[in-house]
SEROFI-523236 format. One line per field, with one value per residue: residue in three letters; z, y, x of N, C-alpha, C, CB in turn. Coordinates in steps of 0.1 Angstrom, whole numbers, plus 5000, padded with zeros to 4 digits. Glycine has a CB too. Example, Ala and Ser with C-alpha at 12.3 -4.5 7.8 and 13.67 -1.06 7.14 Angstrom:
! residues 2
rest ALA | SER
n_w 5078 | 5071
n_v 4943 | 4978
n_u 5132 | 5128
ca_w 5078 | 5071
ca_v 4955 | 4989
ca_u 5123 | 5137
c_w 5078 | 5079
c_v 4967 | 5000
c_u 5132 | 5129
cb_w 5090 | 5057
cb_v 4955 | 4994
cb_u 5113 | 5141
END
This chain:
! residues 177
rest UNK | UNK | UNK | UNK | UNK | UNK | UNK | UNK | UNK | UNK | UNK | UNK | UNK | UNK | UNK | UNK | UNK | UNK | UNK | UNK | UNK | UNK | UNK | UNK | UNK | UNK | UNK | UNK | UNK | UNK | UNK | UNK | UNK | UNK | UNK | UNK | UNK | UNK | UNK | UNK | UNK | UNK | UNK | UNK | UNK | UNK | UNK | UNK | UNK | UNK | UNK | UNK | UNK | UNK | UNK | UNK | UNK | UNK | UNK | UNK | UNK | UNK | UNK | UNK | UNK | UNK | UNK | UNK | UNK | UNK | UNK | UNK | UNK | UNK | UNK | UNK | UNK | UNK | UNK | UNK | UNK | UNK | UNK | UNK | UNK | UNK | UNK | UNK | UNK | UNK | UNK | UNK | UNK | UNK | UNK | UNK | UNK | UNK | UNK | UNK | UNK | UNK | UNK | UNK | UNK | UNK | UNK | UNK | UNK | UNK | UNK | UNK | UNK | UNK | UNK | UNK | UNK | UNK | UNK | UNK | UNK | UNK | UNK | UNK | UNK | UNK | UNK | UNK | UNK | UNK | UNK | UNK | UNK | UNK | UNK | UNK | UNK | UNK | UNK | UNK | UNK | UNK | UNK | UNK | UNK | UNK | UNK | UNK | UNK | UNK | UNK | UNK | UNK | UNK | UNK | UNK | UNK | UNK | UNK | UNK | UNK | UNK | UNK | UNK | UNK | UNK | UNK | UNK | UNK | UNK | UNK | UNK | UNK | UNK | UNK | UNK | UNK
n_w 4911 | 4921 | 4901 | 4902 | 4908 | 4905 | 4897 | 4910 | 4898 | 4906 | 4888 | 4881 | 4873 | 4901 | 4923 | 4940 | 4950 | 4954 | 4942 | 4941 | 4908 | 4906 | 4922 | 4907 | 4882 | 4889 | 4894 | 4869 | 4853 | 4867 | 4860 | 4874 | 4871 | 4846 | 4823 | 4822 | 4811 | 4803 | 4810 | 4803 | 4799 | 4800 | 4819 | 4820 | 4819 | 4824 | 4799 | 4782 | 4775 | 4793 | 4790 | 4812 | 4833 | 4843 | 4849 | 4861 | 4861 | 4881 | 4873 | 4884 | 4905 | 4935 | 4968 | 4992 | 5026 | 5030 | 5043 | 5071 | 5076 | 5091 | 5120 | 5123 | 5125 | 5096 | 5085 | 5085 | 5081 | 5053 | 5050 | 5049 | 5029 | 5037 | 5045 | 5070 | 5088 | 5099 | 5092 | 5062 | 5047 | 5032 | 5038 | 5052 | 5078 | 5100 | 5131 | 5148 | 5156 | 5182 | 5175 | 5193 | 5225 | 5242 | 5270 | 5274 | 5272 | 5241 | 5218 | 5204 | 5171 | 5135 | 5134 | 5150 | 5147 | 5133 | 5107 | 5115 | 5116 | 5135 | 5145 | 5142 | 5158 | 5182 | 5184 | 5188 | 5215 | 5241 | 5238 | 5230 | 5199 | 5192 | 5212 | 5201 | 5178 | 5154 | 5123 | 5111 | 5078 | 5066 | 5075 | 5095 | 5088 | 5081 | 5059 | 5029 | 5017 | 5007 | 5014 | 4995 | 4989 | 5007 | 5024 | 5019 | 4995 | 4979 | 4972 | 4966 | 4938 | 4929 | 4917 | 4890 | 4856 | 4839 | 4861 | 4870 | 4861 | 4861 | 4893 | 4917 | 4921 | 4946 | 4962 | 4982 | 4979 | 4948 | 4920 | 4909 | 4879
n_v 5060 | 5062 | 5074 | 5058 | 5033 | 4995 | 4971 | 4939 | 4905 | 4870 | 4840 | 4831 | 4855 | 4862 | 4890 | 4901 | 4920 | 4958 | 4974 | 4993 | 5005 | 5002 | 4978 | 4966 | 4961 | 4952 | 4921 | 4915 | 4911 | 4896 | 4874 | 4865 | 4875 | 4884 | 4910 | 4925 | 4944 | 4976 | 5007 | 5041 | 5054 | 5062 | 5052 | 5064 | 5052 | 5039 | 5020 | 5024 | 5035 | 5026 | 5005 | 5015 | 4990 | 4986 | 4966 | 4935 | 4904 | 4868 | 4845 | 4818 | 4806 | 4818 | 4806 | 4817 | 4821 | 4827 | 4862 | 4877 | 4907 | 4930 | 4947 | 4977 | 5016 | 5021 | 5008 | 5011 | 5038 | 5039 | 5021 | 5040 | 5053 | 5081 | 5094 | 5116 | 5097 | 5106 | 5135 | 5137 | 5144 | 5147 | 5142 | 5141 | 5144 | 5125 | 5109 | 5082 | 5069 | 5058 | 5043 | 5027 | 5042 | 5029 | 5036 | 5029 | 5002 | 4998 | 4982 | 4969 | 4967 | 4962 | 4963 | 4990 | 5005 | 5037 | 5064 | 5096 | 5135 | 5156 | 5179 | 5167 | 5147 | 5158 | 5171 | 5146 | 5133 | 5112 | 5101 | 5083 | 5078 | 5093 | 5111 | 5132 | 5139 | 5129 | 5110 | 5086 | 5081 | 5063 | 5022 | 5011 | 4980 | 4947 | 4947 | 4929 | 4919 | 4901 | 4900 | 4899 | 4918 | 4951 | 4968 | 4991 | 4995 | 4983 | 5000 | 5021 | 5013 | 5004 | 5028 | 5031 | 5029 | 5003 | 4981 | 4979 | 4956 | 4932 | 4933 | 4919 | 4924 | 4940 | 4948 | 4967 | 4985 | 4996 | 5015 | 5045 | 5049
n_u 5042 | 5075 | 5106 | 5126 | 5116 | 5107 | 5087 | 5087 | 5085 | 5073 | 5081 | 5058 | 5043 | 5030 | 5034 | 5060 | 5077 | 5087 | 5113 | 5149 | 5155 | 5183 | 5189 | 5171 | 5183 | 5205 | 5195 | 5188 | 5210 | 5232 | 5214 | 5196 | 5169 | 5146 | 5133 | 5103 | 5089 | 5095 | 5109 | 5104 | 5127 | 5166 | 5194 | 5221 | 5252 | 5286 | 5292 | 5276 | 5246 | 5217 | 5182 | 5162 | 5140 | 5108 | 5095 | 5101 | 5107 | 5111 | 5134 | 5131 | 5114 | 5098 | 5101 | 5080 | 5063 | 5029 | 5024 | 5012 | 4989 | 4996 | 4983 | 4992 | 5000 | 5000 | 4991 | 4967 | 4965 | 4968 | 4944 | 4924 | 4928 | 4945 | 4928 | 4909 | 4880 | 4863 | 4859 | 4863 | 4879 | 4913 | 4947 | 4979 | 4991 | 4977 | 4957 | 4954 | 4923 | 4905 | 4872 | 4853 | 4862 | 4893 | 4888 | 4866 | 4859 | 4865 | 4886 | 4915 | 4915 | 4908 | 4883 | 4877 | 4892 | 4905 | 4919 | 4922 | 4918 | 4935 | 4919 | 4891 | 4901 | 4902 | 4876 | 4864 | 4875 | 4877 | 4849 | 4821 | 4804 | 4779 | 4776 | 4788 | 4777 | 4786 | 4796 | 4808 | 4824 | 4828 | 4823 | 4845 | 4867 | 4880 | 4907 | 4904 | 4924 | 4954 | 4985 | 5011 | 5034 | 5039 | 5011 | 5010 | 5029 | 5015 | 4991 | 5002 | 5017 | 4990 | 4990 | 5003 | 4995 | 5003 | 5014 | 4996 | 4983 | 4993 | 4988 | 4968 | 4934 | 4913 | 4885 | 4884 | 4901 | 4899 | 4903 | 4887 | 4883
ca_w 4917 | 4920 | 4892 | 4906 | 4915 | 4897 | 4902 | 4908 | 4899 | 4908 | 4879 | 4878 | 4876 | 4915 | 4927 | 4950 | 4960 | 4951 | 4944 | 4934 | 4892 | 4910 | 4926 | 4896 | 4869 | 4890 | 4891 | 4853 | 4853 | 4871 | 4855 | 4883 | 4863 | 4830 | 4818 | 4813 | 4807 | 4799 | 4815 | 4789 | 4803 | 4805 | 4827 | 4813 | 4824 | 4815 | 4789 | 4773 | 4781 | 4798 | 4795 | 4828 | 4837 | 4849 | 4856 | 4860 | 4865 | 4884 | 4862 | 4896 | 4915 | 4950 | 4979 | 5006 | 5033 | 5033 | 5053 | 5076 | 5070 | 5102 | 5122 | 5125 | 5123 | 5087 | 5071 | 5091 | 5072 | 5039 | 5042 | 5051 | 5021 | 5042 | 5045 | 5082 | 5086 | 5104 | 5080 | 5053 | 5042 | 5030 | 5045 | 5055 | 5091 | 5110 | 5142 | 5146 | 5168 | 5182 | 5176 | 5209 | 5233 | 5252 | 5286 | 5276 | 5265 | 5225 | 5215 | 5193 | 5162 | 5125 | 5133 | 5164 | 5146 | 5122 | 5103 | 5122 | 5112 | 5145 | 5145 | 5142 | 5174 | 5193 | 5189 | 5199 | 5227 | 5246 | 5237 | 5219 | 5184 | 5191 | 5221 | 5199 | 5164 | 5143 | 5121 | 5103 | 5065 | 5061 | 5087 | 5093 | 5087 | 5084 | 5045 | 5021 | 5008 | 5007 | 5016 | 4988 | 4992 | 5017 | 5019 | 5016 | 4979 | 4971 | 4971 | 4956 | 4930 | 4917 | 4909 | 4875 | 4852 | 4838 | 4863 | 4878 | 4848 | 4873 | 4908 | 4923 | 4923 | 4956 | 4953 | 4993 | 4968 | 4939 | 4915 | 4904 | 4865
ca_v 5054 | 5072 | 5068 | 5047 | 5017 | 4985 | 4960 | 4928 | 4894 | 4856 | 4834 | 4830 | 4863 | 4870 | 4903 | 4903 | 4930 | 4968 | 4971 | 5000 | 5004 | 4997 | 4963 | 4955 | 4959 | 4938 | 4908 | 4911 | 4914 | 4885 | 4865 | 4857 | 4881 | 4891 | 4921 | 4922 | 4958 | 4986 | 5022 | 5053 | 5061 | 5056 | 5053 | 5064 | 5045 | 5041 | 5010 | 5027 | 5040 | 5010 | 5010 | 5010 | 4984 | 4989 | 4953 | 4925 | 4889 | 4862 | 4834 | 4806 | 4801 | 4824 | 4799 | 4823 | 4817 | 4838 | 4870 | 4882 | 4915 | 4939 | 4962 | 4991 | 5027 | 5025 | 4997 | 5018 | 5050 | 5030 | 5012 | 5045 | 5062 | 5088 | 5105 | 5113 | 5088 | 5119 | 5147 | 5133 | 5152 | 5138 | 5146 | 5133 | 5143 | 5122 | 5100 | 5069 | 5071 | 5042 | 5047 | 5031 | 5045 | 5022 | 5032 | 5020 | 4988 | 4996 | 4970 | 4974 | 4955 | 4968 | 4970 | 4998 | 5018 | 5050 | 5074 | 5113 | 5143 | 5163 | 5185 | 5159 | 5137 | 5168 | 5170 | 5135 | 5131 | 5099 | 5101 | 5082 | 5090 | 5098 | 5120 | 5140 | 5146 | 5129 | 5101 | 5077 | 5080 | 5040 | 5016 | 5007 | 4968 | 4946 | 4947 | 4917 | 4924 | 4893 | 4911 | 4900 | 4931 | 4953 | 4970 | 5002 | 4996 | 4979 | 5008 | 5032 | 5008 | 5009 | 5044 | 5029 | 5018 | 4991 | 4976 | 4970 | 4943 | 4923 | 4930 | 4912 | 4936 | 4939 | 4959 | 4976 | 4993 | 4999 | 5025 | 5049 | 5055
ca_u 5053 | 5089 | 5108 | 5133 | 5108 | 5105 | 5075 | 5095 | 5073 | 5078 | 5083 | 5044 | 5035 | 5025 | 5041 | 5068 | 5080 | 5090 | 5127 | 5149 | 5165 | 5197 | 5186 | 5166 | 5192 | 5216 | 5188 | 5191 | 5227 | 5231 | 5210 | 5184 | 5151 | 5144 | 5123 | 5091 | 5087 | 5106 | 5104 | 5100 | 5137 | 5171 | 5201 | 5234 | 5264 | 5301 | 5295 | 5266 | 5232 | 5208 | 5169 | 5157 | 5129 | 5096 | 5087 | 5109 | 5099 | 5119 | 5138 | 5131 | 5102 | 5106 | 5089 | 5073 | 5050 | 5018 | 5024 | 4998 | 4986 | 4998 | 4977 | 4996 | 4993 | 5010 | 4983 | 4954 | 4962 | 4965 | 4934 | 4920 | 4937 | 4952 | 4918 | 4902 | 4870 | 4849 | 4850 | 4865 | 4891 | 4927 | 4962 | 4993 | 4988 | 4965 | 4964 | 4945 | 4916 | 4896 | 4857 | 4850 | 4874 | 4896 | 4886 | 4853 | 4860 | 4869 | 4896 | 4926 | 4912 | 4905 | 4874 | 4876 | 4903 | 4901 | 4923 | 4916 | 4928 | 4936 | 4908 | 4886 | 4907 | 4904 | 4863 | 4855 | 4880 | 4873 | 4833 | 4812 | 4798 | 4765 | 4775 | 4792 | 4771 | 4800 | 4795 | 4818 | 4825 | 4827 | 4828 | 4859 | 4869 | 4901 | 4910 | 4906 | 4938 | 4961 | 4997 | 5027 | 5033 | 5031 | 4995 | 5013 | 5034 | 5005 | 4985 | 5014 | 5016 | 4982 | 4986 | 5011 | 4987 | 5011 | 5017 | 4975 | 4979 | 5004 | 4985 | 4956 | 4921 | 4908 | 4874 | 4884 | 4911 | 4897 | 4907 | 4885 | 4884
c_w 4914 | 4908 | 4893 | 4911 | 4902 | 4908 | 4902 | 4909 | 4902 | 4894 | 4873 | 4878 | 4888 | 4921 | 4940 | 4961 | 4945 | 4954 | 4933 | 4920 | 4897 | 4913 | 4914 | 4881 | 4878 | 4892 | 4882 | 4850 | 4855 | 4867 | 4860 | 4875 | 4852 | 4834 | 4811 | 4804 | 4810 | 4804 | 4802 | 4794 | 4805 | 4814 | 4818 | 4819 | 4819 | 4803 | 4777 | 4785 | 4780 | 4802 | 4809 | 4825 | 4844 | 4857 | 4857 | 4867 | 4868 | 4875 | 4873 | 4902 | 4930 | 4960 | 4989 | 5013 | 5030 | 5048 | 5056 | 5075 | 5087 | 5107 | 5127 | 5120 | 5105 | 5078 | 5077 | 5082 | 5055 | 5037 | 5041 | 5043 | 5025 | 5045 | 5065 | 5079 | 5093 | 5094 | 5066 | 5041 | 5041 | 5042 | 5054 | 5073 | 5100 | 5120 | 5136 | 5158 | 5167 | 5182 | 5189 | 5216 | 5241 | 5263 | 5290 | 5268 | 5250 | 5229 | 5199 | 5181 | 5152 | 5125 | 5140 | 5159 | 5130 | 5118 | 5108 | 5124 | 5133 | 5156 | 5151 | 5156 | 5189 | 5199 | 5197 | 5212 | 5225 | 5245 | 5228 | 5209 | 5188 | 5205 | 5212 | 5186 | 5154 | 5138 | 5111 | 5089 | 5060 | 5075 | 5084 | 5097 | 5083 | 5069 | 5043 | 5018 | 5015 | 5004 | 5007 | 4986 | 5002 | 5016 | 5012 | 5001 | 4976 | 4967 | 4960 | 4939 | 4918 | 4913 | 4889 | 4869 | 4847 | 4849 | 4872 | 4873 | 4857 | 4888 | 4911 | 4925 | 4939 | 4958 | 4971 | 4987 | 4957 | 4933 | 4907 | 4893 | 4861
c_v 5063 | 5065 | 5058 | 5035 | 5009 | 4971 | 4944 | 4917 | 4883 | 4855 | 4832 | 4839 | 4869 | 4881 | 4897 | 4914 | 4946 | 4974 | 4987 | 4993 | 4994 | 4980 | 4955 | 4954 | 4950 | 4925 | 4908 | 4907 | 4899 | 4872 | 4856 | 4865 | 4889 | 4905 | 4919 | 4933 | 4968 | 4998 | 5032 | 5057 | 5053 | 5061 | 5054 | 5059 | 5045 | 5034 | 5018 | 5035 | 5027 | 5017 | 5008 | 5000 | 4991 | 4977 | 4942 | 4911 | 4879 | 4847 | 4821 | 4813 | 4810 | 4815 | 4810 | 4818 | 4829 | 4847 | 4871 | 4899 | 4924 | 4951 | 4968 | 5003 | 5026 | 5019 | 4999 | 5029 | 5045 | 5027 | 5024 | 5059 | 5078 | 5097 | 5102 | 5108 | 5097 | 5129 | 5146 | 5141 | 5147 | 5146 | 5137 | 5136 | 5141 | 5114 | 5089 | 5067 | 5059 | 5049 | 5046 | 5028 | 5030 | 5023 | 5026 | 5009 | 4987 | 4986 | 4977 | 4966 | 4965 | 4973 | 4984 | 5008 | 5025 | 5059 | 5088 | 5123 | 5150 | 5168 | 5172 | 5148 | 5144 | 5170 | 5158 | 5134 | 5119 | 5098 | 5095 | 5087 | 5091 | 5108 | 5132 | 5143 | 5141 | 5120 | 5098 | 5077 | 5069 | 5034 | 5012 | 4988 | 4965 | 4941 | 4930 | 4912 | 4910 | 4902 | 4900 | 4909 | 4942 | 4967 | 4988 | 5008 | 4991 | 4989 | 5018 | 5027 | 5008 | 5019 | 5039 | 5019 | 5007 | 4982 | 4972 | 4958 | 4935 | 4920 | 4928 | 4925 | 4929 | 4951 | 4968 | 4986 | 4994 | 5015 | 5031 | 5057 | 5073
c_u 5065 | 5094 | 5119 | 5129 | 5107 | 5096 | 5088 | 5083 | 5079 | 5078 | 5066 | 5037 | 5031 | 5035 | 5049 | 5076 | 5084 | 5104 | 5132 | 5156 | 5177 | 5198 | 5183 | 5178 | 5207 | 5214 | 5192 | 5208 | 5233 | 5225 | 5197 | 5168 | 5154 | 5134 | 5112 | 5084 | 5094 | 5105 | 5108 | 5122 | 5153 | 5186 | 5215 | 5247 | 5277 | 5307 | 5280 | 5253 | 5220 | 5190 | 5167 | 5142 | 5122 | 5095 | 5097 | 5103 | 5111 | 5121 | 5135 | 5120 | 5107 | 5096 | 5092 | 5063 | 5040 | 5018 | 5013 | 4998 | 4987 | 4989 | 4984 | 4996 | 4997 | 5000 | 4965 | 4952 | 4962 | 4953 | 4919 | 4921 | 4941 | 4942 | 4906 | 4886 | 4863 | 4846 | 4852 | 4876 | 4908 | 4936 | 4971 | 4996 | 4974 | 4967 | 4952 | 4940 | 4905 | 4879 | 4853 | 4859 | 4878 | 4895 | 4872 | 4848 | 4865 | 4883 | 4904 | 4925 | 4911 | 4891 | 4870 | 4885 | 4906 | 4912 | 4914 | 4924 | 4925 | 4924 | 4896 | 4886 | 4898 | 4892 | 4856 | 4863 | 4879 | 4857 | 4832 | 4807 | 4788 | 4766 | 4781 | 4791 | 4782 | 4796 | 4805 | 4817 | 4821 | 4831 | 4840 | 4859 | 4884 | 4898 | 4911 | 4920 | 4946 | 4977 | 5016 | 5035 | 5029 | 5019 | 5002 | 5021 | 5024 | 4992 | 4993 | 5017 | 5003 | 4982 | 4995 | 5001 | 4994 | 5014 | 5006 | 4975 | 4986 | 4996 | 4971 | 4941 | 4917 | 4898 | 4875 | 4893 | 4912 | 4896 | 4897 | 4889 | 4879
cb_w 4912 | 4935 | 4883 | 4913 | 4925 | 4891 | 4886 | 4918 | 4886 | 4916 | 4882 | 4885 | 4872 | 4928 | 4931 | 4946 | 4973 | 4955 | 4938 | 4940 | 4886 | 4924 | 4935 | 4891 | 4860 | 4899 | 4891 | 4843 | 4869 | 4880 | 4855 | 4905 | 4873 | 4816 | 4811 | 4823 | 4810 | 4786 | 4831 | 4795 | 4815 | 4796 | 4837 | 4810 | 4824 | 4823 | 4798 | 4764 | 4770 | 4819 | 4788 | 4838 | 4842 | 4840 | 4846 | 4867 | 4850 | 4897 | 4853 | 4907 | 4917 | 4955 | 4986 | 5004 | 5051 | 5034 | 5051 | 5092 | 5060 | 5100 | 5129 | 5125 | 5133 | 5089 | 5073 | 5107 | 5074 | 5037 | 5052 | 5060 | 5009 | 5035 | 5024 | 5090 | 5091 | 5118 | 5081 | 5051 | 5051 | 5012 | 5054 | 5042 | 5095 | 5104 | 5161 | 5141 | 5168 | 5201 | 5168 | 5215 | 5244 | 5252 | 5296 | 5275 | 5265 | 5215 | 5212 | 5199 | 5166 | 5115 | 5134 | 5179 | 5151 | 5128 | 5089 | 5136 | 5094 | 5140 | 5130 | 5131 | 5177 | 5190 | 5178 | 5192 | 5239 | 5261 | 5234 | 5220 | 5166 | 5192 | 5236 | 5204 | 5165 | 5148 | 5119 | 5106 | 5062 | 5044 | 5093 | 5106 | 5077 | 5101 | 5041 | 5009 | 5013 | 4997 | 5043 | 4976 | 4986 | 5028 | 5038 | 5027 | 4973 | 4977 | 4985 | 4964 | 4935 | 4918 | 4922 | 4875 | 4843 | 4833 | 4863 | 4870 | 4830 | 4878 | 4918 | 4939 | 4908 | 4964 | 4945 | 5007 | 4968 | 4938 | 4910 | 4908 | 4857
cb_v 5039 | 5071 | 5077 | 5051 | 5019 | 4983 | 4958 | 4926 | 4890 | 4845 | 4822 | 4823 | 4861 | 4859 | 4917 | 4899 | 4921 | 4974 | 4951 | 5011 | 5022 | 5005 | 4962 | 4962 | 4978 | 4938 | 4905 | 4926 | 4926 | 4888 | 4859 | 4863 | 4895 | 4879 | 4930 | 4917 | 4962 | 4987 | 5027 | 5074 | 5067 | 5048 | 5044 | 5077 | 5033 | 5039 | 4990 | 5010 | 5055 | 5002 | 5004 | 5027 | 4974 | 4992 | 4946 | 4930 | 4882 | 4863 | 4835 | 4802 | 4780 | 4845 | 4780 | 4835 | 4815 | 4829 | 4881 | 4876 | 4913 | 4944 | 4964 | 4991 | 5042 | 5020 | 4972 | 5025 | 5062 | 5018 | 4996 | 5042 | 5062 | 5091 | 5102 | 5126 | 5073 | 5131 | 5162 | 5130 | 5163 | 5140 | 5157 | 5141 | 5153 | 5117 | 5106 | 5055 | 5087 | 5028 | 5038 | 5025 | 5058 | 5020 | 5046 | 5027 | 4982 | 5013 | 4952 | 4973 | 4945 | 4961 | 4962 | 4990 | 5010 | 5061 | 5070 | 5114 | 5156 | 5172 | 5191 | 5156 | 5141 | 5182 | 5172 | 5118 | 5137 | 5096 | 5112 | 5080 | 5087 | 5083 | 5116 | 5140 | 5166 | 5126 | 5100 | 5063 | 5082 | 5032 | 5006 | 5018 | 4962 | 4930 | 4957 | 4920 | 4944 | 4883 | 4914 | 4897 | 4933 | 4954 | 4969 | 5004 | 4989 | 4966 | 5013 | 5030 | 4999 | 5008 | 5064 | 5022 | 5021 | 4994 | 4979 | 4978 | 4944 | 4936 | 4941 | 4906 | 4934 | 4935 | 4949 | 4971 | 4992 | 4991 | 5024 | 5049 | 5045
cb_u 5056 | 5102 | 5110 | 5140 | 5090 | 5120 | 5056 | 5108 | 5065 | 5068 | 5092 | 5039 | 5028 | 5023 | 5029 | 5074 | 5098 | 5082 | 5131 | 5155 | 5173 | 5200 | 5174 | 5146 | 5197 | 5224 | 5173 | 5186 | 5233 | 5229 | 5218 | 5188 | 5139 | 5135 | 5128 | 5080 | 5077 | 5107 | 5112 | 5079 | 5130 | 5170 | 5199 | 5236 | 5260 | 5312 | 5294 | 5261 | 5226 | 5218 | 5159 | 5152 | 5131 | 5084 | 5075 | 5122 | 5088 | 5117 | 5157 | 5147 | 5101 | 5105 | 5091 | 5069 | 5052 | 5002 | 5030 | 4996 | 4972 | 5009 | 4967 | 5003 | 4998 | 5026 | 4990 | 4955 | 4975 | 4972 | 4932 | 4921 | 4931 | 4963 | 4905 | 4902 | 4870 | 4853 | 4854 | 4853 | 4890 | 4936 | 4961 | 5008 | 4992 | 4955 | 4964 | 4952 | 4909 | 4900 | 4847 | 4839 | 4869 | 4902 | 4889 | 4843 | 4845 | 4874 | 4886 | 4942 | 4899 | 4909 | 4868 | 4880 | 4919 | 4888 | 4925 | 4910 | 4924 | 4942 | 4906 | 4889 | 4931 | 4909 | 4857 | 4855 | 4875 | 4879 | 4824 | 4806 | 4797 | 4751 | 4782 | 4800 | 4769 | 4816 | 4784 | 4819 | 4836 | 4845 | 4821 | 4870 | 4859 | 4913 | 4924 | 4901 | 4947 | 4954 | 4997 | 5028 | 5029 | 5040 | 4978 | 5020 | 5047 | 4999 | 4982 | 5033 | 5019 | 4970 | 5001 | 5029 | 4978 | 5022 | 5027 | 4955 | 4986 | 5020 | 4989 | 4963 | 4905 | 4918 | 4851 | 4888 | 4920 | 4890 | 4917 | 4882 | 4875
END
């Protein structure tokens, strides 16, 4: 995570959201969240020098509805950790290519739609996989993942181990040790 992020919790522990230092030291400030954890670092100011938070937990109950979990290209490459589903190779430039093409019936669903690097776009075209020697890494499916967060800090997030202890395991994003 950047060093300016802080895990913000409900009062019950469930993650809320990803908020900067700035935000989260004026919850505290204010009086609305405490600290639950402390970052290795701190912020020097004009009344003193202030630890920065890592974690902050809310002093009241936040009522939300249950978001739904969005298909767009943004929670495709996430769930597809940024790595093309043909050859398997990472990077930060890819499109999102439907397995089976839309002019032959594919559908815009999680299941029909893939992280592909260029290359990869460029070989299948509009063909089917078996016309064109390619096969799929993992099928592609619509993530477990319950979204308090969106799928995209919730990914970024598990990279701090402190703060895995806070967020829900979900074994389509699980971290290898």
């Amino acid at each position: 995570m950047a060093a300016g992020e802080v895990l913000l919790l409900n009062n019950d522990y469930e993650p809320l959201n990803v908020c900067t230092t700035i935000r989260a030291l004026t919850l505290v400030m204010l009086g609305k969240a405490e600290v639950a954890h402390h970052a290795d670092r701190q912020l020097h100011t004009v009344a003193g020098p202030v630890t920065v938070p890592s974690v902050l937990r809310m002093r009241y109950h936040v009522r939300r509805p249950l978001p739904q979990l969005k298909l767009c290209r943004q929670t495709v490459l996430a769930r597809d950790n940024h790595t093309c589903q043909y050859c398997g190779r990472p990077s930060r430039d890819l499109t999102i290519d439907h397995v089976i093409p839309r002019r032959m019936g594919g559908t815009h669903t999680w299941e029909n739609l893939v992280a592909c690097c260029r290359r990869c776009n460029l070989k299948k075209g509009d063909k089917l996989l078996p016309l064109t020697n390619m096969k799929l890494v993992r099928q592609p499916r619509r993530p477990r993942y319950t979204p308090y967060i969106s799928l995209a800090n919730y990914l970024r997030a598990q990279q701090n181990e402190l703060w895995r202890n806070y967020l829900p395991a979900f074994e389509d994003f699980a971290i290898e040790a």
